[in-house]
N, C-alpha and C positions, 0 to 999 in steps of 0.2 A: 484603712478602709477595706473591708471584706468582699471579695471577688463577688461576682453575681455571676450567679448559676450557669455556667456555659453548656447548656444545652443549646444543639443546634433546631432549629426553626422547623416545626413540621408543618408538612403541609398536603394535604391529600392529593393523592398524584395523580391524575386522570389517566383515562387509554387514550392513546393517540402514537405518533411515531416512536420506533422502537428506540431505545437509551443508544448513545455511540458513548464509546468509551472518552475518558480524558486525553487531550493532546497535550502531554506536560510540557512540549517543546512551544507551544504557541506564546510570543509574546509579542510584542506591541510594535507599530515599525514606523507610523506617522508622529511628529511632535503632537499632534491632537491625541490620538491613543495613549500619548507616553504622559500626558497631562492629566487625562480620565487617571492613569494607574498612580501619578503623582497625589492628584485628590484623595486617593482612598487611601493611599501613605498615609498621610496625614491626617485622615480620619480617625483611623485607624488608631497612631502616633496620640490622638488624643483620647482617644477608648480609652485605650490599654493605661492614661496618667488618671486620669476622672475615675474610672473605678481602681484605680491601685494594683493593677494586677502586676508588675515588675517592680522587683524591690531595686534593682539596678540596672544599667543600660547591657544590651546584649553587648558579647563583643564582635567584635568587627567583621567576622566570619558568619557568624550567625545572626546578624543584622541586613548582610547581603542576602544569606540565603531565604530571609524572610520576604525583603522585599522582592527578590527574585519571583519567590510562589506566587506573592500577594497579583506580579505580570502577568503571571502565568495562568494563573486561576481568573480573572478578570479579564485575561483577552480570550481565553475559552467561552466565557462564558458570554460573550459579547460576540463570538463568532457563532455559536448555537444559537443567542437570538435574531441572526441575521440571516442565517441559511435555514432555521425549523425554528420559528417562534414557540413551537409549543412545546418542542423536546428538551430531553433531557439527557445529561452526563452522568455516566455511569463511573463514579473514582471509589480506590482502591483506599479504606481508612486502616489497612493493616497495619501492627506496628513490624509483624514479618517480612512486609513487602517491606513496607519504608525503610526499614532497616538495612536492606543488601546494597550494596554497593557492587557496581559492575561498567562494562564498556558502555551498555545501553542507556544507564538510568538518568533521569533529566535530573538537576539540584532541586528540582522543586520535589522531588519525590523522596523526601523525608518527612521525619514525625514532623518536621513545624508546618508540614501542609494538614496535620487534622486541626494546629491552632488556627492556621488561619481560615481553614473554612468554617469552622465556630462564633470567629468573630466577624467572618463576612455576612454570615448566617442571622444575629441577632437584630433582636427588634431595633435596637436603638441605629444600625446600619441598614439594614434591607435591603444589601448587596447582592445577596444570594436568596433563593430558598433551597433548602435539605431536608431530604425525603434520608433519615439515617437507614441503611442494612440492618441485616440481622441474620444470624444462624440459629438455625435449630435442628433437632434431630425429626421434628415429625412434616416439618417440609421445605418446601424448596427455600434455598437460603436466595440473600439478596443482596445485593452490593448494590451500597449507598451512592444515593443519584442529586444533581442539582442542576437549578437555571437561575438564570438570571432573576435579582432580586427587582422591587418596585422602584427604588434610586438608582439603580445600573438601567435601571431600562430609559429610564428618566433623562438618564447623561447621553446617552445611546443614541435618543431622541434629539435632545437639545444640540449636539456635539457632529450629528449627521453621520456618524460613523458609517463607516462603508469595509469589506472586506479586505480592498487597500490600506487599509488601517493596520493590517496587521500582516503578519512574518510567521515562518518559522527560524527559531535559534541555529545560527552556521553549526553549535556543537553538536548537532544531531549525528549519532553515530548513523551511516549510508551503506557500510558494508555487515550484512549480519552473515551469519553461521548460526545454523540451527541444528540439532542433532538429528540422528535418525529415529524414527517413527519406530515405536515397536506395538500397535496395531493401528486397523481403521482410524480409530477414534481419537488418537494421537496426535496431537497437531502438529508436532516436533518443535520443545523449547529452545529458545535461544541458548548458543554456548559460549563463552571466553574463547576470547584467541588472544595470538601474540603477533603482534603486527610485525611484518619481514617485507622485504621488496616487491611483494606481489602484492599483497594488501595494501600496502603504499600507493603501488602504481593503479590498480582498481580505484580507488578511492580519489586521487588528482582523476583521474578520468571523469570518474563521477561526479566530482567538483565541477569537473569545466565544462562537463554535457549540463548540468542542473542551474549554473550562470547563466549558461547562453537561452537555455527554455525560461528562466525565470524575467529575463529582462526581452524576451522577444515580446511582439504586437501580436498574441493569440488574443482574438473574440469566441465568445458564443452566444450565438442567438436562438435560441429552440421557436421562437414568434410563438409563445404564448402556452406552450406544453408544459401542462403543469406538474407532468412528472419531473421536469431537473430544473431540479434543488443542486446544481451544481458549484460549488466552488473554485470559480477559473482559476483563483491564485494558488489552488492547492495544486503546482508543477513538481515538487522536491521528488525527485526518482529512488528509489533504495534496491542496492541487490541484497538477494535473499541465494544463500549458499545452502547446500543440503548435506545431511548424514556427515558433517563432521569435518568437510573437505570441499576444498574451495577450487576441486576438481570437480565439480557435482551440481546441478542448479547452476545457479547465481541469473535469474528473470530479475528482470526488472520492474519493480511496482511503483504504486506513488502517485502518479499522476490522473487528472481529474477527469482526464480523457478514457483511462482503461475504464471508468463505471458506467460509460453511456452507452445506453444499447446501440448496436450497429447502425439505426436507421436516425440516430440524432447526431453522430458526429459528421452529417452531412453537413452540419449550421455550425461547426469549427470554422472561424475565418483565420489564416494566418499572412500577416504581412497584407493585411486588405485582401486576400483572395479565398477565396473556398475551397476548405483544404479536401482532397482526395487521401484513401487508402491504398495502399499497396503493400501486398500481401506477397509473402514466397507460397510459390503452389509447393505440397508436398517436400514439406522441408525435413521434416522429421526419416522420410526413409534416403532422401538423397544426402544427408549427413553420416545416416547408418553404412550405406555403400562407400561413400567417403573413409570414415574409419577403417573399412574393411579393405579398403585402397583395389575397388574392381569398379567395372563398367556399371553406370545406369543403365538399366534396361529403357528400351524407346516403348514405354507403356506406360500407363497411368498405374500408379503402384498400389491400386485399391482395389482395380475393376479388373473382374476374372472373365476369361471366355465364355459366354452364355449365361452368367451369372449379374450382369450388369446392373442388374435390380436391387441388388444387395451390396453395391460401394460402401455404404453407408454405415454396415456391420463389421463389413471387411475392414476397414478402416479403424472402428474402436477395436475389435480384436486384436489387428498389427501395433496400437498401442501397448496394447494389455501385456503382449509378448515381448516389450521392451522392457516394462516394469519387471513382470513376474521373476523370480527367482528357483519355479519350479513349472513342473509339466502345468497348461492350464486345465482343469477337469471340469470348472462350468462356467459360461459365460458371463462374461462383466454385466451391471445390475442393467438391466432395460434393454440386453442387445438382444435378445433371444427373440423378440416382436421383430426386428430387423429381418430375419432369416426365415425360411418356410415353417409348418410347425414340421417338427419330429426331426430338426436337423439339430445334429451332433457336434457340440466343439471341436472334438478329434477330428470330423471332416471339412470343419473349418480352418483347423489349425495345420491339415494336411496340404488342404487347397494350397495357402499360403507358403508354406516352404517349399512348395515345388514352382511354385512363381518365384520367389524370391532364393531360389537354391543358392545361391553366390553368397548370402549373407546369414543363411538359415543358423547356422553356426552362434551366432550372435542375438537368438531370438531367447528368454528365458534363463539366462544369466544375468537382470537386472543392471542393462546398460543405458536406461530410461534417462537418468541422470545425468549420465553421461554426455548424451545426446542433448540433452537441454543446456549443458555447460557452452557446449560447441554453438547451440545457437545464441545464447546469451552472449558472446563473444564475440560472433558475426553482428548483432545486431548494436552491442559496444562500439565495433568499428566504424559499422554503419553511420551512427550518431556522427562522430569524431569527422566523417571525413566530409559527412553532408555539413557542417561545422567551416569544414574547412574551405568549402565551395558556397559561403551564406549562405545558406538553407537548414532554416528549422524544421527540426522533424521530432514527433511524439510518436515512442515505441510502444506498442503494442504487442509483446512476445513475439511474433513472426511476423510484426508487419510493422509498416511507415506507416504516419496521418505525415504528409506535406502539403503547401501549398500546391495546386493544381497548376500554376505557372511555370512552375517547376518540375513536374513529375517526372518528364524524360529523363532529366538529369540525375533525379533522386534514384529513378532505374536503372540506370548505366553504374551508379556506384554499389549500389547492391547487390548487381551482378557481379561486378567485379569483386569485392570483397565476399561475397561467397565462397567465388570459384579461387582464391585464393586461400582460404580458410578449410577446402575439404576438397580443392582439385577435381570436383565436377561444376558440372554442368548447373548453374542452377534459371528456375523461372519467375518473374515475377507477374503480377496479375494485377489487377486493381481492380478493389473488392466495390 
């Protein structure tokens, strides 16, 4: 019997929320999810015998990797219709992507995910619908997008699925290294490493920070705002290492908590209570003095004599000076409305080193990274020992979300692991 036409299903895509990329790691984590994905197995299983399209049984390795995608594609697509009914997933039908093998890449992201979206895609399943991409030379190209089809919404429906329904895969690599940026525009790809006792020991950490958040009693309740479209169960934390060196970066992202603007993760409940922030004041220059192994100065390290109007400037500039790698000659984009008109970076970047003379040494040598390694490693510890005292805490680069029943305590240890970590002084605040 002659294959019938696999073409995938088009379908006029409307405007509405913007495409999020695929989560090749999402697969199924309820026996009810794991049954939806069993059903379309064997849908599927019977497709593929009714028109004829395999002349023999795959083998065993690639019978897994099929039913793998088939999980993976089908709790994606069950997860966008629960958190953006109208949206859509934006995946990658390259056979160049599919093709590389790396530390990153999930098994679903091979060539047998353009079969399976094909036959998720066709009339006789209506799994899926697929908007296919395309390139061209006279405009913007497009990477092919999909949602859930008219029978997956169906099971969705009948099935009651809920976002507890579903996981991400343990094999998610948590430790990344990305290269160095070589302009703006640059986002810095991920690179290969070879795992040694430090990525080791990163990684159990990150393991057992990412347990304990993912099994604790976080709620959210925004009562009715209908900007979050939040996914509580998205906890899985990942560090991000920069230029190459896992002396450099390593922030921590991931969690469903860093997307919410400031004034909703007031409706964080953790453990039944409402969780508080707590923030390090001024972490970035008491780390840089740390390194430089001299005193804090007893002043606020932004705000200049008579100039107190302008923290604000002063502050992204003392940034700018950590990154740069060279004299700075004009202000970072938007500071310049910060300062009076007709003032001069050079009398900004003067200001500052004679306030900060003890460290000025260290300004414009590109220690930026540096600097964020040190915090990301306070705030590691941080995790680990509020961990060890029961107390859940969601990082947020220089700050704790904890339960407010707690806060004293969560403060006391982040002092101390600071002042252990760079031998000052440090503050915390609650934002």
């Amino acid at each position: 019997m002659n294959a019938p036409e696999q073409t995938p299903l088009e379908t006029d895509q409307p405007t509405g929320p913007r495409d999020r990329p695929f989560e090749p790691f999402r697969v199924a984590q309820s026996s009810n999810a794991k049954a939806l994905v069993g059903d379309v197995l064997n849908q599927l299983g019977h497709f593929e015998h009714h028109h004829g399209l395999r002349q023999r049984k795959r083998r065993a390795v690639d019978q897994e990797t099929f039913d793998y995608t088939v999980e993976v594609v089908i709790s994606d697509l069950v997860h966008r219709a629960l958190t953006e009914p109208e949206g859509w997933i934006a995946v990658t039908q390259s056979n160049q992507q599919l093709g590389r093998r790396d530390r990153y890449r999930s098994r679903a992201m091979s060539k047998q995910l353009v079969t399976v979206l094909k036959y998720l895609a066709r009339p006789e399943m209506e799994f899926a619908e697929i908007v296919p991409g395309y390139q061209t030379p006279f405009a913007e190209n497009r990477q092919t997008t999909m949602r859930a089809g008219a029978r997956l919404l169906s099971r969705i429906r009948e099935r009651e699925l809920g976002l507890d329904d579903l996981c991400l895969d343990a094999s998610e690599e948590v430790i990344i290294l990305k290269r160095s940026k070589t302009d703006h525009w640059d986002e810095g790809e991920r690179t290969q490493y070879e795992d040694d006792a430090r990525t080791t020991r990163y990684r159990d950490e990150l393991k057992r920070i990412n347990e304990w958040i993912e099994q604790a009693d976080i709620e959210f309740d925004p009562y009715g705002d209908t900007r979050a479209q939040f996914d509580t169960s998205a906890r899985r934390l990942r560090r991000y290492f920069n230029n190459s060196s896992f002396e450099e970066g390593g922030r921590l992202f991931g969690g469903f908590w860093l997307h919410l603007p400031k004034e909703l993760r007031r409706h964080i409940h953790i453990e039944g209570c409402r969780a508080v922030t707590l923030d390090y004041s001024q972490m970035a220059p008491r780390i840089l003095y740390g390194l430089a192994h001299v005193p804090y100065p007893d002043s606020d390290a932004y705000t200049l004599e008579g100039l107190e109007d302008y923290r604000p400037g002063f502050k992204k500039v003392f940034g700018a000076l950590l990154y740069t790698t060279k004299p700075l000659t004009r202000f970072p984009k938007d500071v310049p409305s910060l300062f009076p008109p007709r003032t001069s970076v050079h009398e900004v970047v003067q200001a500052l080193q004679a306030k900060h003379a003890t460290v000025s040494h260290l300004f414009g040598v590109g220690i930026g990274f540096k600097v964020f390694y040190v915090e990301s490693c306070i705030l590691v510890d941080v995790l680990l020992a509020l961990m060890e005292d029961g107390i859940v805490g969601l990082p947020i680069h220089d700050a704790v979300v904890v339960p407010g029943n707690r806060r004293e305590e969560a403060k006391q240890i982040m002092l101390d692991v600071f002042k252990r970590h760079t031998g000052i002084d440090g503050v915390v605040e609650e934002d």
